[in-house]
N, C-alpha and C positions, 0 to 999 in steps of 0.2 A: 732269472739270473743266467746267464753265458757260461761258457766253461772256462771261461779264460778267469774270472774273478774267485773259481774254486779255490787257489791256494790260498788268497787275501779272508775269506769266508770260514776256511778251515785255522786260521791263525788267530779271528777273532772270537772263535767259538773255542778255542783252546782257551782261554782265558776269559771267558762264560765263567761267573761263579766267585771269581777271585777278587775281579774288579768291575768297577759300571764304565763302559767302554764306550763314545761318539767317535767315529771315524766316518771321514769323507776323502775322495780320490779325484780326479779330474785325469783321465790316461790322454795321452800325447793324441791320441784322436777323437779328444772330445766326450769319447765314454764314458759315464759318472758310474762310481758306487757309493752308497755310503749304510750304513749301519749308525741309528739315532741321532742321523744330519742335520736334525732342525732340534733336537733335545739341546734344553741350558745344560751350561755346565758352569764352574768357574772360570773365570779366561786365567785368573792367573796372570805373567807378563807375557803372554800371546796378546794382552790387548796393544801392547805397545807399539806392534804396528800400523792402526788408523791413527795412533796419537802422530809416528811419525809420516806418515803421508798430510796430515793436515800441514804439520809443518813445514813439510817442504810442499803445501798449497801456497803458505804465507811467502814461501821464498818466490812463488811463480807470480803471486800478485804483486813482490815489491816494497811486503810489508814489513821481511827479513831476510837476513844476509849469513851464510855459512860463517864468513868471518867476524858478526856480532858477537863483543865479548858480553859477557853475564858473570856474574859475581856468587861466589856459592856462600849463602849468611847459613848461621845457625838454626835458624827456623827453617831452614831449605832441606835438613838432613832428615833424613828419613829411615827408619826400621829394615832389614831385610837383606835382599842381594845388592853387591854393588862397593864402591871404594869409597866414593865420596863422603860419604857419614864420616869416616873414620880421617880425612883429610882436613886442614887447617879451616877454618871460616874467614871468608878473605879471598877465597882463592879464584883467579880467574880464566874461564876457560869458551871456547869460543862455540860458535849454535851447532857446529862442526864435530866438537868434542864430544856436547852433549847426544848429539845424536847416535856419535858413534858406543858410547860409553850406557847407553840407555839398550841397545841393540845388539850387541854385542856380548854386554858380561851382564847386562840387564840390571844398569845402576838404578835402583830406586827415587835414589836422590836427584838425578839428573832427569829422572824422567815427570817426578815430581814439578819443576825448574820446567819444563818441557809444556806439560798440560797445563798451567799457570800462564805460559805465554799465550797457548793454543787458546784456553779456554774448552770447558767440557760440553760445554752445552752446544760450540763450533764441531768440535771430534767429532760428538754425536751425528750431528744433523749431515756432515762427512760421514757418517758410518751409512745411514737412511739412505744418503743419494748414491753408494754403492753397490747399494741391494745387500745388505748386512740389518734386515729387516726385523730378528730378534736378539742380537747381539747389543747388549749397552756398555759404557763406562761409567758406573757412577761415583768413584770416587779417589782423590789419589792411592799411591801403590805405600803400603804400609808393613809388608812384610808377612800377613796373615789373614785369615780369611776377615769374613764381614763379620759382627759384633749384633746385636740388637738395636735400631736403632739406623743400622748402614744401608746403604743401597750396594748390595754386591756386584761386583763388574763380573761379567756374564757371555757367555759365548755358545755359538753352537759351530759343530764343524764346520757344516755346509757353507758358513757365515764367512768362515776365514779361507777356505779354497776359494771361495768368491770373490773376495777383496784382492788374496793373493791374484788372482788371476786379471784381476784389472789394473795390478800393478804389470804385471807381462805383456799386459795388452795397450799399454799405454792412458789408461781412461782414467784411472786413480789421481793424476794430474797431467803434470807436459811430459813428453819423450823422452829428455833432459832427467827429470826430475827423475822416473820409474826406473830409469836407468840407472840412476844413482841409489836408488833406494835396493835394487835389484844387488848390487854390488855391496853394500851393507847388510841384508841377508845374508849373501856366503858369508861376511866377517865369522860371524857365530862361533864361539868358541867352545859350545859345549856338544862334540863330537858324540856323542854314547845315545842319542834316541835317531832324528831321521836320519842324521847322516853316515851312522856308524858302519852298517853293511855297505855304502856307496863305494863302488870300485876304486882303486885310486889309478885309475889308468885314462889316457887321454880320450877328451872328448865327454867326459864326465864330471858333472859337477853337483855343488847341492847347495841352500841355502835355507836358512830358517829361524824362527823365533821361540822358546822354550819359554816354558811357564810353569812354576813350582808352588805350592805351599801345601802347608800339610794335609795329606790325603789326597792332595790333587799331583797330576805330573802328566802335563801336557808339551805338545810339542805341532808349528804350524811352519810348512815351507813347500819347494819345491825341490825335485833330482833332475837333473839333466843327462840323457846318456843319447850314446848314435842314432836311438832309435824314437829322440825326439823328448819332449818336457811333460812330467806329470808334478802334479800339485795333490799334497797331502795334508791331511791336517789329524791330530789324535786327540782325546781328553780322555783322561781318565781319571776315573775318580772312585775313592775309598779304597784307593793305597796305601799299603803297613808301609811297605818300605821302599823308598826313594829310589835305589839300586836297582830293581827287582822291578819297580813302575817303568825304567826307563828301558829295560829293555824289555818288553813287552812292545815298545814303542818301537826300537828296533827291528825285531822280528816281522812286527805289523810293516813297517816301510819294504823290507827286505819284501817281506808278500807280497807289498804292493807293488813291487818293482817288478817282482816276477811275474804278477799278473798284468802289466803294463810292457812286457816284453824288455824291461831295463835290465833284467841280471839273470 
């Protein structure tokens, strides 16, 4: 270990005891850290980013179109985060919306509507050829963990700063597409884990996917400042309290930024 990853090291050991903590980092010059980067965890809706890159594959081969409309029935609605449950059956809304509304506020429903299209068994084999080697989806998003019986969707750090990182690199799909996906990261609305300490001054930015359920309070993205791109990812797991998981998550970013020369 460098001296430069001390602060990140001492913020994950602060929180030794309380929670079972995976963290992975990628600093703006390619340096890795991670602490338990190949451990499963739950993904949570951090899986929803390979579900949205497959999709926008289908868009690159032609198979779909941002402006396809889709129809949200009763069977579509799903348990958990998200608006749509709660919205008319009938409703019609376009590959556009869902995308944004799966990634975003992390609708359930719409992301359910999403993997359906995709298919999981396609996600997957999209996850394998990203180098997301231990990482699965096995089954729609339901609002809680897995039951007896379920195949639990699955992550490990290292898994999602990889993916993220071939979304920046262009290799996740076309140019076009990562670019687009890149820009629906920032969407994110839920400001209080990576992106909460991020400066708000120019030249600075951040983008990312959240993932909740009980016990778990995960969070995967990237910060951008002047001194160039780092990619994070956190899982935590055996969380009392949701509040309290997220900034722990905070804190760890803020670390990581410091040790990454961002803040």
């Amino acid at each position: 270990m460098t001296n430069r990853w001390k602060p990140l090291v001492e913020c994950v050991e602060g929180i030794a005891g309380q929670v079972d903590a995976g963290v992975s980092v990628i600093a703006p010059d390619g340096a890795a850290w991670n602490v338990q980067g190949d451990v499963l965890f739950p993904s949570a809706s951090t899986a929803k980013i390979p579900i949205m890159i497959e999709i926008w594959r289908m868009i690159d081969r032609g198979e779909a179109a941002l402006d396809d409309m889709h129809t949200v029935s009763t069977a579509d609605k799903s348990n958990g985060s998200g608006v749509l449950r709660l919205m008319h059956s009938g409703l019609a809304l376009s590959l556009g919306d869902l995308l944004y509304l799966m990634m975003a506020i992390s609708d359930n429903t719409a992301t359910n509507m999403l993997m359906r299209l995709a298919g999981i068994d396609r996600i997957n084999a999209t996850m394998r050829e990203l180098g997301m080697t231990h990482s699965i989806l096995g089954r729609p998003m339901v609002g809680r963990l897995a039951i007896e019986g379920e195949q639990e969707n699955l992550a490990t750090p290292s898994d999602y700063t990889r993916v993220i990182d071939a979304i920046w690199t262009g290799s996740a799909a076309s140019p076009e597409a990562c670019t687009a996906m890149i820009r629906t990261l920032e969407k994110q609305q839920n400001t209080r884990r990576i992106g909460h300490f991020v400066p708000e001054a120019r030249g600075y930015r951040w983008g990312s996917k959240t993932g909740t359920n009980p016990g778990i309070v995960n969070d995967a993205g990237f910060v951008i400042g002047p001194q160039g791109r780092m990619l994070i990812s956190v899982y935590l797991r055996g969380v009392d309290d949701k509040v309290e998981g997220e900034r722990m998550i905070a804190r760890i970013a803020r670390s990581a930024m410091q040790a990454c020369g961002l803040h």
